[in-house]
C-alpha positions as CSV (number, residue, x, y, z in Angstrom):
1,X,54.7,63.3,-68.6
2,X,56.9,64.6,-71.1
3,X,58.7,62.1,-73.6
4,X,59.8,58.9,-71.6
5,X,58.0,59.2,-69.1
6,X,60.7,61.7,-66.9
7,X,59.5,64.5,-64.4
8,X,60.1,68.3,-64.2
9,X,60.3,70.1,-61.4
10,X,60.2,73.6,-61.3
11,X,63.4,74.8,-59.6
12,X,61.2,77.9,-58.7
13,X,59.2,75.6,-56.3
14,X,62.0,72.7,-55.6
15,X,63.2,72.3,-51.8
16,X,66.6,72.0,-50.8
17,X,67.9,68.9,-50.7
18,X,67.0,66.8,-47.4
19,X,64.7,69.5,-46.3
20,X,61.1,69.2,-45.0
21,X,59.2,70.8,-48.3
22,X,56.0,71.6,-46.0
23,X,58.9,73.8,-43.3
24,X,58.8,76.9,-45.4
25,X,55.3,76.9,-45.2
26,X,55.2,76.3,-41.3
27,X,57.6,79.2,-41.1
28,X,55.5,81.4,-42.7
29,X,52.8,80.8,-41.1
30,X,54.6,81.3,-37.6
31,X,56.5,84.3,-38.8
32,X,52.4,85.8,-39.9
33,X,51.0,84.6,-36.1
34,X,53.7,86.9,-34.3
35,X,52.4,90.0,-33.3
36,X,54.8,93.0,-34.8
37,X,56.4,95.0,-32.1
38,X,54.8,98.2,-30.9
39,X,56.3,100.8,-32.5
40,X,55.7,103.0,-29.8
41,X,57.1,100.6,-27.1
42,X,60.6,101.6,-27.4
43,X,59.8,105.2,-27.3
44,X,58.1,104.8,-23.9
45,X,60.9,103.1,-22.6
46,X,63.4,105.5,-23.7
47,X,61.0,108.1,-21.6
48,X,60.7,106.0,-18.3
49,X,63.8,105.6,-18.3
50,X,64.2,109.5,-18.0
51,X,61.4,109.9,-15.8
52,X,59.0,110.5,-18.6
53,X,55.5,109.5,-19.7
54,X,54.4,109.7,-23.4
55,X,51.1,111.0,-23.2
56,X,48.3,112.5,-25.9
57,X,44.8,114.0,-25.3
58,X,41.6,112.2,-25.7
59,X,39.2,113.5,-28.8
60,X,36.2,113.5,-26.7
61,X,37.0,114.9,-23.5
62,X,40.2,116.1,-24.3
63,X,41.8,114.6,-20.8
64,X,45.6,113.5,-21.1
65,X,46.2,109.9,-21.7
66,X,49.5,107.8,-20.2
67,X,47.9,104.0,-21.3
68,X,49.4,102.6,-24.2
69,X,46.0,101.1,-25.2
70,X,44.3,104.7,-24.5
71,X,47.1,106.5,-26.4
72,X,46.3,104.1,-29.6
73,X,42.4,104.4,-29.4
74,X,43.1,108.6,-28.7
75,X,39.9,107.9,-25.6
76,X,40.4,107.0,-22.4
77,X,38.3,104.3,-20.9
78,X,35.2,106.0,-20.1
79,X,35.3,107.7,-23.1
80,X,35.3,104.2,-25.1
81,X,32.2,103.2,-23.2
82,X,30.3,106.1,-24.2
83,X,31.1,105.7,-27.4
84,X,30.4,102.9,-28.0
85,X,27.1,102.9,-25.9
């Protein structure tokens, strides 16, 4: 302890007044737990909304692919089992 035995806090690391100084923590740790929006999401709603599908071809069998999680691994089902078989 500096001279007279006084504390310094580093305003840097100092909570607000009253405030929980472990909430900022929780809040970042619940803010890093949420899963960020699919991107693509909005997109496909934009289509169905027109009657569209968004839709990409597989790299192995080159067959068209309408499931979100097909669309992001670019194989449809089968395809991932063989694969990864």
């Amino acid at each position: 302890m500096p001279d007279g035995g006084s504390v310094s806090i580093d305003p840097r690391n100092a909570a607000a007044p009253g405030a929980n100084p472990g909430a900022t923590h929780q809040t970042k740790a619940r803010t890093q737990n949420t899963p960020d929006p699919d991107p693509i999401a909005a997109l496909d709603a934009e289509a169905r909304r027109h009657g569209a599908r968004i839709a990409t071809r597989c790299m192995r069998c080159g067959a068209w692919l309408v499931d979100p999680k097909s669309r992001a691994a670019h194989r449809g089902p089968k395809c991932r089992k063989a694969v990864s078989a």
